[in-house]
Each structure stands twice: as C-alpha cells, then as structure tokens.
SELUMFI-898844 format. One record per residue: residue in three letters; x, y, z of N, C-alpha, C in turn. Coordinates in pm, whole numbers, padded with zeros to 5 digits, always signed. Atoms other than C-alpha are relative to their C-alpha. Layout:
// residues N
AlaXYZXYZXYZ
...
END
This chain:
// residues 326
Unk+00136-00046+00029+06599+04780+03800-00098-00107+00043
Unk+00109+00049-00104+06285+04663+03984-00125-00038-00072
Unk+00154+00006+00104+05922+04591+03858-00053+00145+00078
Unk+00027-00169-00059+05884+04884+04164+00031+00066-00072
Unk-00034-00123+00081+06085+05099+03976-00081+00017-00131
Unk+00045-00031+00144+05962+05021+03644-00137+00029+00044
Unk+00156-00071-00042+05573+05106+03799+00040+00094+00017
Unk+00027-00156+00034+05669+05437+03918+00062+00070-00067
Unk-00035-00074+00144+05845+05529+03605-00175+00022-00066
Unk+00125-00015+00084+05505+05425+03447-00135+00081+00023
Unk+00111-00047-00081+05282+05556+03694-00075-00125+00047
Unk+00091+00101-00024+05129+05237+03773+00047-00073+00135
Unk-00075+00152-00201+05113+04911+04086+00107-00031-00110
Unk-00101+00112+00017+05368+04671+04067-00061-00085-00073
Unk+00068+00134+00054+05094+04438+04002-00051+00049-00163
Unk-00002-00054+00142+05003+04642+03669+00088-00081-00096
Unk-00082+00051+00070+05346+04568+03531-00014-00153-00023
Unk-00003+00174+00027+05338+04187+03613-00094-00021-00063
Unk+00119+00024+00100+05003+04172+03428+00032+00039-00131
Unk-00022-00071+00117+05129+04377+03151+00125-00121-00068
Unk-00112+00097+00111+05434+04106+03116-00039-00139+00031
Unk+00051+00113+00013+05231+03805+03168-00119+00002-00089
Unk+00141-00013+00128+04965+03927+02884-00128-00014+00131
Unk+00119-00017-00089+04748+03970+03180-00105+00155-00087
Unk+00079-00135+00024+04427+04263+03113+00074+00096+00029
Unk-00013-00139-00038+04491+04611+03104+00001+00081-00108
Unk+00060-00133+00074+04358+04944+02957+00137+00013-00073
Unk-00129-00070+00121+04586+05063+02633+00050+00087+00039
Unk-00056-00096-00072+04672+05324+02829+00061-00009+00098
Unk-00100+00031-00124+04840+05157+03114+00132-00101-00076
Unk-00060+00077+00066+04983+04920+02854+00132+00081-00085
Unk-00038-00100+00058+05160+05251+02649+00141-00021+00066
Unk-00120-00051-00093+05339+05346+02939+00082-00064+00078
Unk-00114+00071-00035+05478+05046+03076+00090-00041-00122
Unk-00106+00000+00127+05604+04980+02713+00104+00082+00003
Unk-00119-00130+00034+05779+05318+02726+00086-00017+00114
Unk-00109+00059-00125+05919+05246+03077+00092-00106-00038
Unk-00052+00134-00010+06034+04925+03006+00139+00041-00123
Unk-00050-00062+00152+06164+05066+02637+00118+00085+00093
Unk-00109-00114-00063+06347+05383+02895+00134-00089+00069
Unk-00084+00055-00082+06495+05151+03119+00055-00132-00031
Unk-00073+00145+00051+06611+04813+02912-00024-00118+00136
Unk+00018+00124-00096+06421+04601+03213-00019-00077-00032
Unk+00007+00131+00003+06407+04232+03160-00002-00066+00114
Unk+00044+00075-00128+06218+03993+03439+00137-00097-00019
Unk-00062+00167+00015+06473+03728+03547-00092-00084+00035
Unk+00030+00081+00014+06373+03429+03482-00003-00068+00138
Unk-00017+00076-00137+06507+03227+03810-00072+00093+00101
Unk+00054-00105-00076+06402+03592+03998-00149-00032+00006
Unk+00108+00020+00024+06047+03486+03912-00039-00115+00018
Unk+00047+00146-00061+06032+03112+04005+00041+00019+00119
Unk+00023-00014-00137+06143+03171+04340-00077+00077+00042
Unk+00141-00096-00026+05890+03449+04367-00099-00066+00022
Unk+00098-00001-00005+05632+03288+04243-00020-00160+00025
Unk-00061+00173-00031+05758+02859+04288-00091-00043-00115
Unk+00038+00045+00137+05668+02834+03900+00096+00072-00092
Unk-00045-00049+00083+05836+02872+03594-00096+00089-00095
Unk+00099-00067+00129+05686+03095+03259+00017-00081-00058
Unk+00023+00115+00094+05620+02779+03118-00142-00054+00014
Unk+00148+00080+00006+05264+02656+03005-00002-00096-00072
Unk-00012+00152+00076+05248+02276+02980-00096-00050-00133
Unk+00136+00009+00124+05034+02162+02662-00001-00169-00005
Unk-00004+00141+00024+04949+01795+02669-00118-00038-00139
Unk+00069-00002+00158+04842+01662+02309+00017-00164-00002
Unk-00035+00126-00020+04738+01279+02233+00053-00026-00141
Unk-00093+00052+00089+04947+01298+01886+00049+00131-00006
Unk-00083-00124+00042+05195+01560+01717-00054+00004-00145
Unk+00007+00027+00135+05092+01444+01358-00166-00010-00048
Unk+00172-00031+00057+04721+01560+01355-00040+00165-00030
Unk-00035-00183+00044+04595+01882+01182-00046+00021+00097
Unk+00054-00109-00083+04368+01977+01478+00078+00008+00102
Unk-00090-00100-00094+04661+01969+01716+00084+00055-00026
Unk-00053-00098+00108+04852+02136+01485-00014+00127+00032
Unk+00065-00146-00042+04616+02422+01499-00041+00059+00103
Unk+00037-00014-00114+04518+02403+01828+00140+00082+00090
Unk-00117-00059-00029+04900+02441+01941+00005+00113-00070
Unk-00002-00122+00050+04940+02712+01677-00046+00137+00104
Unk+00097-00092-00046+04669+02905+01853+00036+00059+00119
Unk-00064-00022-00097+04854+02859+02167+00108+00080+00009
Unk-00116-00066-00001+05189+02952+02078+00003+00152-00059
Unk+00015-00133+00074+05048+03264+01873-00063+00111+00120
Unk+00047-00078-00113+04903+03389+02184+00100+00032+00117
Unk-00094-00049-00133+05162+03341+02445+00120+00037-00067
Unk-00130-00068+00092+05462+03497+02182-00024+00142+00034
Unk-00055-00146-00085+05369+03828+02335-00037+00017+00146
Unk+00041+00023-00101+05357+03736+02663+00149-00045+00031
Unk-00164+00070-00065+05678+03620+02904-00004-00153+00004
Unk+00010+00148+00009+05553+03237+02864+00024-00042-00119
Unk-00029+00095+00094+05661+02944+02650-00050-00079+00035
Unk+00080+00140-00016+05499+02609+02581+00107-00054+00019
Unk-00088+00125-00034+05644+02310+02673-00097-00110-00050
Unk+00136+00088+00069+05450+02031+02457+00057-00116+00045
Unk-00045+00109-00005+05429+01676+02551-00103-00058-00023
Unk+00101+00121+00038+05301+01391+02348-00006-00089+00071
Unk-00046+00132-00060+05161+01093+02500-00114-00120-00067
Unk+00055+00054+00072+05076+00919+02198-00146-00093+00006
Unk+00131+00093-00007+04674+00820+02263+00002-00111+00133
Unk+00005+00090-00118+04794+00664+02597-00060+00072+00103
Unk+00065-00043-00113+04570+00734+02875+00056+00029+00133
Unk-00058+00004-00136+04817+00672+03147+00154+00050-00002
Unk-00134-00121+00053+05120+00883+02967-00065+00103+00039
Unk+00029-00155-00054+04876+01163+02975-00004+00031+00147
Unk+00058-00064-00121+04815+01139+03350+00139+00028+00054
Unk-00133+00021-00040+05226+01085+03387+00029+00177-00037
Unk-00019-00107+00037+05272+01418+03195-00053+00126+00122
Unk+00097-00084-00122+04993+01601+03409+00117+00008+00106
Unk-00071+00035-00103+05216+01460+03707+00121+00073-00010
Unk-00189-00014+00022+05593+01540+03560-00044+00205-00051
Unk+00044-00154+00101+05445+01922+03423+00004+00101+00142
Unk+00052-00090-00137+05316+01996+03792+00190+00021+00094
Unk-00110+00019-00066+05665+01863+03928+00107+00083-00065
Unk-00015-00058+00053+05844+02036+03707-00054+00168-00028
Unk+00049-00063-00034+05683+02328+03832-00064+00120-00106
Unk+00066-00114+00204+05499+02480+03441-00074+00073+00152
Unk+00062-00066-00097+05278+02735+03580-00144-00044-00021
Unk+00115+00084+00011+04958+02602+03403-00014-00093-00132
Unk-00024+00112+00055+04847+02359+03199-00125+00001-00097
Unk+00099+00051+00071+04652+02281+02894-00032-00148-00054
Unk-00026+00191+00062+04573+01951+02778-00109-00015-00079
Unk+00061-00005+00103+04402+01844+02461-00091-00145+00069
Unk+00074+00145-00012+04128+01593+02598-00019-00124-00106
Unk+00000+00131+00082+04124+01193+02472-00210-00072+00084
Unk+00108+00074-00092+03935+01025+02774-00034+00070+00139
Unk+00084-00057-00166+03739+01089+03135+00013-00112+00069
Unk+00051+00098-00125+03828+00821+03396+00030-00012+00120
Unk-00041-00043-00151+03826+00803+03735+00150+00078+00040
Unk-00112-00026-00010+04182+00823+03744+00021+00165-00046
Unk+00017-00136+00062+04165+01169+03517-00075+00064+00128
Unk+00023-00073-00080+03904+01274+03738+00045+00049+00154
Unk-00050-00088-00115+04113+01269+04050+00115+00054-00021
Unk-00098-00076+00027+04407+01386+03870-00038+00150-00010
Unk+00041-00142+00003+04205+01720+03777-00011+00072+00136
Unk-00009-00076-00147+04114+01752+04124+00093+00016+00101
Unk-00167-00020-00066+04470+01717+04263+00072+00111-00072
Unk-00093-00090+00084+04625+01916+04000+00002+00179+00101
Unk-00002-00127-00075+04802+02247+04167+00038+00129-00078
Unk-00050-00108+00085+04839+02497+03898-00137+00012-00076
Unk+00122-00066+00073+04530+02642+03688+00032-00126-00121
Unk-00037+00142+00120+04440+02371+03456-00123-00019-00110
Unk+00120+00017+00111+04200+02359+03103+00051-00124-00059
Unk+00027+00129+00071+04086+02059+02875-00048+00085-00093
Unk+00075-00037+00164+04022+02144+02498-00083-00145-00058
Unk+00027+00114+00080+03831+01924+02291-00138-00071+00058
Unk+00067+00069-00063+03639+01780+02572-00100+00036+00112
Unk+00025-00080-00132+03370+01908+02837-00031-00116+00103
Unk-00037+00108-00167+03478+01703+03135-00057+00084+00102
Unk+00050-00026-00067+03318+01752+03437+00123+00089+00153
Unk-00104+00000-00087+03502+01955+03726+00110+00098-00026
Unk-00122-00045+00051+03751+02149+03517-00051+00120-00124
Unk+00036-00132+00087+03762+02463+03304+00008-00125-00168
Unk+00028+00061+00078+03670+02325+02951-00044+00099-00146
Unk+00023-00051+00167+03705+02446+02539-00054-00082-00053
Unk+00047+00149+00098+03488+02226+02349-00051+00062-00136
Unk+00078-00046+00118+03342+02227+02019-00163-00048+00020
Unk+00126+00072+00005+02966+02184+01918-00014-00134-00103
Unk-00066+00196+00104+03021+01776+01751-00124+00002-00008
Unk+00102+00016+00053+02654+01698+01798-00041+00072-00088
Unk+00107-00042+00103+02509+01959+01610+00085+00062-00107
Unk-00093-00051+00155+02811+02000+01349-00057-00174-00108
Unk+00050+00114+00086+02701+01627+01294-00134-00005-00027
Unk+00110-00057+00028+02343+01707+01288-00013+00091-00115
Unk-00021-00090+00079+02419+01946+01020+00004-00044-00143
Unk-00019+00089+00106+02583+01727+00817-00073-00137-00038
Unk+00091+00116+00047+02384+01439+00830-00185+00040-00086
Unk+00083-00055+00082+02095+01659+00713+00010+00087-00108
Unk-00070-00029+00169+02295+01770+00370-00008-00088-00052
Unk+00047+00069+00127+02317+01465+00272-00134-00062-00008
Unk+00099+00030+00016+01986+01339+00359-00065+00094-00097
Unk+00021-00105+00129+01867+01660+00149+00031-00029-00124
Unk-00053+00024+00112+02043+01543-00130-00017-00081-00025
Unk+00029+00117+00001+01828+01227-00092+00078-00116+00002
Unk-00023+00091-00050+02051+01001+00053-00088-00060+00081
Unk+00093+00094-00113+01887+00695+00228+00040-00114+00043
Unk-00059+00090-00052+02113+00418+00298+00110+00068+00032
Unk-00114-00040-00062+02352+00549+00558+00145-00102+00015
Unk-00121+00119-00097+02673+00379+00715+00088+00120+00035
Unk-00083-00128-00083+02912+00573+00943+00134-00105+00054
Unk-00161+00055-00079+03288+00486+01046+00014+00090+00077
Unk-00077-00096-00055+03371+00604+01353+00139-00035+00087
Unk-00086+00090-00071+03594+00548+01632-00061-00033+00157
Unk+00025+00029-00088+03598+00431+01996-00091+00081+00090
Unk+00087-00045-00066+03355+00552+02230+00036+00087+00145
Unk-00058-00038-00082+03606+00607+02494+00026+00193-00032
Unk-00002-00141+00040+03680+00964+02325-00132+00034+00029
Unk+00139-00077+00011+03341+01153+02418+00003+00062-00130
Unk+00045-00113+00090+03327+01406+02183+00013-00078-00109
Unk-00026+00085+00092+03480+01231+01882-00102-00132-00038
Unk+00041+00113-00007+03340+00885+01952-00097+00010-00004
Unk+00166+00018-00027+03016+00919+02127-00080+00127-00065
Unk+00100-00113+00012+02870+01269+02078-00022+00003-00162
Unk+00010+00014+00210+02966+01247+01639-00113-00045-00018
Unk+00120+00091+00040+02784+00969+01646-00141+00000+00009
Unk+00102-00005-00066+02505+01025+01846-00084+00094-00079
Unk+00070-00118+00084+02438+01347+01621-00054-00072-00161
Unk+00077+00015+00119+02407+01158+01327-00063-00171-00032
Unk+00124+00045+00007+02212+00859+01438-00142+00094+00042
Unk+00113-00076-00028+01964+01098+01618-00072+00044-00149
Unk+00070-00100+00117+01878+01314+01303+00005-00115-00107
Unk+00062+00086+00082+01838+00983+01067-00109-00064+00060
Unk+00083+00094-00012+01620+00815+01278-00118+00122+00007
Unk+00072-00067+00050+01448+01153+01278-00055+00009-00102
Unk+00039+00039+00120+01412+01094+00955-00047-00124-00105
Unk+00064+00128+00043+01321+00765+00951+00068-00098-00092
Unk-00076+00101+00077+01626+00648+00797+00155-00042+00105
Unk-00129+00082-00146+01869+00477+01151+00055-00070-00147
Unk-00143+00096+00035+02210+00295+01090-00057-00102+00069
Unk+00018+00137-00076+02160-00033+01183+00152-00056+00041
Unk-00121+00015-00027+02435-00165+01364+00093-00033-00111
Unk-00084+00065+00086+02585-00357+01090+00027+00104-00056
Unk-00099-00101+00001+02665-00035+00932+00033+00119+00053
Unk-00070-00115-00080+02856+00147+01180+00112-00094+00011
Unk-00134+00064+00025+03225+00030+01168+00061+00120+00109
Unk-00099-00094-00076+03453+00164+01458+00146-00062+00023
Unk-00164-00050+00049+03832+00223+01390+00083+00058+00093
Unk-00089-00119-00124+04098+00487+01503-00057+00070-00118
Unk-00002-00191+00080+04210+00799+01381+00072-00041-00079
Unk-00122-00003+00117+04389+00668+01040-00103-00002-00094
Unk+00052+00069+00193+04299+00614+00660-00037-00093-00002
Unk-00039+00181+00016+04369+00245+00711-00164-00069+00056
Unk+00128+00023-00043+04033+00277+00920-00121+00003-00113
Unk+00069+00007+00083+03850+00417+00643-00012-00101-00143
Unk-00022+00051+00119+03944+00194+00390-00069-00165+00084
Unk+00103+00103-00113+03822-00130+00649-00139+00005+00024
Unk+00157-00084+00000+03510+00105+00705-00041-00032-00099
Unk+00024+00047+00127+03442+00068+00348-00055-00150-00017
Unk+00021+00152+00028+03465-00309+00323-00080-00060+00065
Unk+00187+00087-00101+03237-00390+00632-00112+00090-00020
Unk+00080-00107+00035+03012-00111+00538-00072-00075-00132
Unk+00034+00049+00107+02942-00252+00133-00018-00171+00021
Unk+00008+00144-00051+02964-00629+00332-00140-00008+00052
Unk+00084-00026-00072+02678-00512+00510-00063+00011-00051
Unk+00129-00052+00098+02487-00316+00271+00055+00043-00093
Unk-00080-00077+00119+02633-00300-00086-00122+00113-00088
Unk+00030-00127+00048+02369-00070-00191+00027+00106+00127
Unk-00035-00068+00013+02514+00191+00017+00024+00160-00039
Unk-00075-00130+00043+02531+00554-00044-00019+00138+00030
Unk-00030-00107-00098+02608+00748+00221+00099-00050+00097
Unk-00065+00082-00143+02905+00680+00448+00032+00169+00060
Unk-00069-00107-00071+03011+00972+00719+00053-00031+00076
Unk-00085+00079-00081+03301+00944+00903+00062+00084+00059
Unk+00006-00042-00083+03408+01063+01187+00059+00123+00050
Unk-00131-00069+00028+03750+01249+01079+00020+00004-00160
Unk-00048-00026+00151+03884+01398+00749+00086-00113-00031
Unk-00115+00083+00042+04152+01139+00783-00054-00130-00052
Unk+00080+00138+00022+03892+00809+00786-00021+00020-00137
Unk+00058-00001+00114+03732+00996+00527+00052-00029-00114
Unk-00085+00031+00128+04006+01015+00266+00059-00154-00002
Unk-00030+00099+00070+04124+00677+00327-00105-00113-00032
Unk+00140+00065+00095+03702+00591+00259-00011+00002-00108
Unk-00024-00055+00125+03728+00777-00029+00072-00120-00118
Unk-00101+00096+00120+04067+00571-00202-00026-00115-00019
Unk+00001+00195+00025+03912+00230-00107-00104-00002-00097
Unk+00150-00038+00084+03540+00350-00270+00068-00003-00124
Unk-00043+00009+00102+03777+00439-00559+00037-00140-00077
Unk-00094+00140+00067+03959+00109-00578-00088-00091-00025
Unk+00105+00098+00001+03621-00060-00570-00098+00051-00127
Unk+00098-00022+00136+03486+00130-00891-00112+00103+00045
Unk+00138-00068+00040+03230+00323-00713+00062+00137+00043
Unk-00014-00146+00008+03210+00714-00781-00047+00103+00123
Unk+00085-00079-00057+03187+00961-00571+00013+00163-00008
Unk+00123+00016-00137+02938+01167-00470-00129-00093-00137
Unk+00115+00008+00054+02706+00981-00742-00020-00154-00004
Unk+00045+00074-00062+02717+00640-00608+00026-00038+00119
Unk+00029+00039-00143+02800+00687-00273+00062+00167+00075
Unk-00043-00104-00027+02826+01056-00110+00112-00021+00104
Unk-00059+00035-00095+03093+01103+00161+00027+00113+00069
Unk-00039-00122-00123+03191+01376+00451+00055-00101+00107
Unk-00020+00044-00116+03382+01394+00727+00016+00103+00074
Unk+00019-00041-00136+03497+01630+01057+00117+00026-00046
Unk-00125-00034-00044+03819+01819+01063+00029+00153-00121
Unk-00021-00097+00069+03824+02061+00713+00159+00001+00057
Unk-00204-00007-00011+04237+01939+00671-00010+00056-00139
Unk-00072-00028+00132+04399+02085+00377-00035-00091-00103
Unk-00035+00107+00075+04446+01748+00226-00195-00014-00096
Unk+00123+00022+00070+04030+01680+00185+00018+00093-00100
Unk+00017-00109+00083+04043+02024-00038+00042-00039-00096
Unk-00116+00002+00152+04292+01913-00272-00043-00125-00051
Unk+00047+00143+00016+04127+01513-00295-00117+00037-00131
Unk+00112+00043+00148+03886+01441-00642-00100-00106+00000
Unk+00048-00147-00050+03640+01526-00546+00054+00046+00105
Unk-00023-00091-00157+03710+01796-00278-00104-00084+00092
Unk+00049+00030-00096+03574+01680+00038-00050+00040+00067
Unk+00079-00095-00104+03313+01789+00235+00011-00035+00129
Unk-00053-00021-00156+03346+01841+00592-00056+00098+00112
Unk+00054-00106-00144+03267+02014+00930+00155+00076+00029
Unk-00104-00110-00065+03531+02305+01005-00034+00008+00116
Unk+00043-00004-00186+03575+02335+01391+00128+00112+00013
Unk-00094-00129+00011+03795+02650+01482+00062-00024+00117
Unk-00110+00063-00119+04091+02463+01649+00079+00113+00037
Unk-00101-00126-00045+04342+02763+01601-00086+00134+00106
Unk+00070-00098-00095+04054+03001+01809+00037-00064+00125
Unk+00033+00096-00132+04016+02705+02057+00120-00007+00070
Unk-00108+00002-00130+04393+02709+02136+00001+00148+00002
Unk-00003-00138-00133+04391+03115+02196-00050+00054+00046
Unk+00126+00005-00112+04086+03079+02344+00056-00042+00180
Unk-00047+00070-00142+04271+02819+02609+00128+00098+00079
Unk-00114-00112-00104+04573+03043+02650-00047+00106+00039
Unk+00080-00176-00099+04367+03379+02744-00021-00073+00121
Unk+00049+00011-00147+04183+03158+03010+00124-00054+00093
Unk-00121-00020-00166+04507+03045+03152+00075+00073+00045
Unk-00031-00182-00056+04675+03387+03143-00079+00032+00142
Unk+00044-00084-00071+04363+03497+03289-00019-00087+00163
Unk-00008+00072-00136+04379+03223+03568+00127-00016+00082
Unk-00099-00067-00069+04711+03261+03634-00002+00133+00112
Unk+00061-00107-00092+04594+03631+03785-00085+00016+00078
Unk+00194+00024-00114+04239+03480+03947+00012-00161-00020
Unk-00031+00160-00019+04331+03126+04027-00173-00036+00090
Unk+00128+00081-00106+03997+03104+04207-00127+00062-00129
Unk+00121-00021+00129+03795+03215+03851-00095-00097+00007
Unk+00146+00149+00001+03460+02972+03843+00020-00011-00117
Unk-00047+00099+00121+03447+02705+03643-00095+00011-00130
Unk+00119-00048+00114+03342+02785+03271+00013-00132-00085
Unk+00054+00084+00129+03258+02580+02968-00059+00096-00101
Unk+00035-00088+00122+03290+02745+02651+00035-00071-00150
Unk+00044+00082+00105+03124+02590+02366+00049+00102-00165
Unk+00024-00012+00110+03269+02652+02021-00124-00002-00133
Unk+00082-00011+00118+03081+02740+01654+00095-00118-00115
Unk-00034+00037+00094+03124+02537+01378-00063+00015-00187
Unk+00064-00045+00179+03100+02568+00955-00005-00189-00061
Unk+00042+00156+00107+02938+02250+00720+00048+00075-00138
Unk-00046-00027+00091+03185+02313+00457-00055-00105-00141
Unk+00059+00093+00075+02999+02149+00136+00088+00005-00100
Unk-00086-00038+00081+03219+02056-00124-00057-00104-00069
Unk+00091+00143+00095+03142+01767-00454+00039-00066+00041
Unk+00011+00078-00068+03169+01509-00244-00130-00074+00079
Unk+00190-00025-00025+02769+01514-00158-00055+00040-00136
END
C-alpha cells in the first residue's frame, strides 16, 4: 500500500495525505476520509521509505540551555503535545548554558539529518548568526527575537513594566533588582530595561549599587540580597529576574529577620509552582511557555510544507500574577 493508493481510496492528492500525516493543514473533511482510508487499509509510512524520499528523518531537533528549568519544561511539553499526533518525534539536546554546545548541536541535528529544528534561545553572536544563516532545514528560536530567523518571544519589557508599577502602587520607593547577565537579551537586558525605564518614570531609578547580576539559581538570590541591603539597608523592593532568584531572595530576607511583603515586597518572572506554595505566595509574571512550544511546533510543521514561508516574529501575552508577596 502506497500514499497513491491511500489518496484515491480517500479521494484526495498524494500531497493531501502527506500533510494529513505530518499534521500539515487540511479541511475536516479531507482529514475524515484519509482517517477512514488509512483505518480501511492498515497503511503505515515507513520510516527509512521517507528519509530517502525526503533526505530527512520525522525527527524535530529541540535545543534547550538546561533540562531542570520550569519554562523548558513547559515549553518542551508544548512541543511534544503537539507533534504526538503527527508522524514526528523530538529529539532534545541539552547544552547546558554553553554557547558553543548549542552551535555543536545545531551542527550534529542538521548532520544527523532531524527535519527541523527548534531551539530555545540563550545568546546572539556572530557565530549564531552565521549558523542561522547556514542552517539547511526550517529553523525557529523561542524565547528570543533574533534577527534573521523565524522567532517565538515573549513580551519581558512590558511584563516588567507591569510589575514594576504594582509595586510602585503599593508605594514602594527604594528599589533594587537581581538580575542576570546581559548576554541573554530577553532575560538579561530587556527585564531589566522594563523596570529601570518605568522607575525612573517615576522618579524613583536603581542606582547601580542596587542592581546585583547572578545566574539562573537561588544561590543568586540569596547574594542579591546581601549586596542589595549592603547597598541600601532601607530597602523595600527587590525584583528579580526569575521565580528561582526570587525564592532564594525570599529565604535569605527570611534569615535576615525581615518580613515579607511588609518590610521589603518581592516578585519575580516565571509563575513556577514552587513560588505558589512559598509564605508568602509569590508574585510573579506568567509567560505562556506551554503555548510558545505549540506555537513553535505548528510553525515548523507548517514550514516543513512552505520552506520558503517569510520570516515572522510572534510576540507572546503575558499575566502579572499578584500574590502577598507585594
């Protein structure tokens, strides 16, 4: 049995079917009847039959810069929940926050002939940028809007804009912010940028001395803390960059006697589980990672079928989850 055959069982192209078993578009009504074909005739694509066809496997590469974070967690989720009715599987590879693992991956994904590729953006540098433009398979960036390349991002400035005007509302006036490196855009620079902008709007800037930059751990926030109250022990407002900084801002604030939110408010960026369940709950920016990965797998489905699609940029929504923590 054929994909020919199984079309004019269905009534449909050839190319119908292959869309129909690569989760490509198509009307519920063309979708019916290749089900029932497929259902009549017990067809199953081979696998090898389909990489020499097409000189790719049904494999979509996912490059992630940890395994042990909630938003790639959810981000993968989003992925794998999308291509489970589809003839593709992920193939995930960490390359733990190294810049020059991820471009190795990129490299070993293409060679290895995946068919396309997602990758959870860290950094943008030259090197990246001529890897994107070499790359020979349909290729998105989450997280990050890099120049050049199809791109899922969230809105960071104005989720931090958001939040930095809750707690100012709630008459905060001595800020301090932990974030991290600058090298991350989104994370690093754009966080930040949102919530010096909208204090100095308000006539209340960070002064360098308190801004403290870290990673992505607890161990950061709890450091954050100490040069933060070193700086300025009155204090009371820190926002930080990630749920994860935040909570380990939170345990050091604790270990130091002061309360919060009523001598020093706190938020952070991610809405994990963990802030919810912390005393106080934790307030936070929700960013809709699990959309964002089956957001990324539609567009590489749908680039798989239109490899010459123009290049989009599609900006996520985000929620200022307020919890007593402010």
């Amino acid at each position: 049995m054929t994909i020919k055959e199984v079309a004019e069982l269905a009534g449909v192209s050839s190319a119908a079917v292959s869309r129909y078993l690569n989760g490509g578009p198509l009307s519920e009504e063309k979708k019916e009847r290749i089900r029932k074909a497929i259902e009549q005739t017990g067809y199953h694509p081979s696998p090898a039959g389909r990489m020499l066809r097409a000189g790719r496997t049904n494999q979509i590469g996912v490059i992630v810069p940890k395994v042990d974070s909630m938003a790639v967690a959810h981000v993968t989720e989003g992925i794998a929940e999308r291509l489970k009715d589809t003839d593709y599987m992920m193939v995930l590879g960490s390359c733990d926050a190294d810049p020059d693992r991820e471009l190795e991956y990129l490299n070993l994904m293409q060679a290895n002939n995946v068919a396309g590729i997602i990758l959870m953006g860290t950094v943008y540098t030259p090197a990246h940028a001529k890897a994107f433009a070499d790359c020979k398979v349909p290729l998105l960036v989450t997280g990050q809007n890099f120049p050049g390349v199809h791109c899922i991002y969230y809105d960071d400035y104005a989720a931090a804009q958001e939040l930095t005007r809750l707690m100012v509302d709630r008459g905060r006036t001595r800020f301090g912010f932990i974030g991290v490196g600058e090298t991350d855009e989104a994370v690093g620079t754009i966080r930040t940028a949102g919530v010096q902008d909208t204090l100095e709007e308000a006539g209340l800037p960070v002064s360098v001395d308190c801004r403290y930059v870290g990673s992505f751990d607890a161990e950061s926030g709890k450091k954050g803390v100490d040069a933060l109250l070193a700086a300025d022990p009155d204090i009371d407002a820190i926002i930080c960059a990630t749920d994860t900084i935040a909570l380990g801002a939170m345990a050091r604030l604790k270990e130091l006697g002061k309360r919060v939110p009523e001598d020093v408010s706190l938020a952070g960026f991610g809405d994990s589980w963990a802030g919810s369940l912390v005393d106080p709950p934790l307030t936070t920016v929700h960013l809709y990672h699990n959309q964002c990965g089956t957001d990324a797998a539609n567009y590489i489905l749908a680039l798989l079928e239109e490899p010459e699609l123009a290049r989009r940029e599609i900006k996520l929504g985000y929620q200022v989850v307020e919890r007593k923590s402010v």
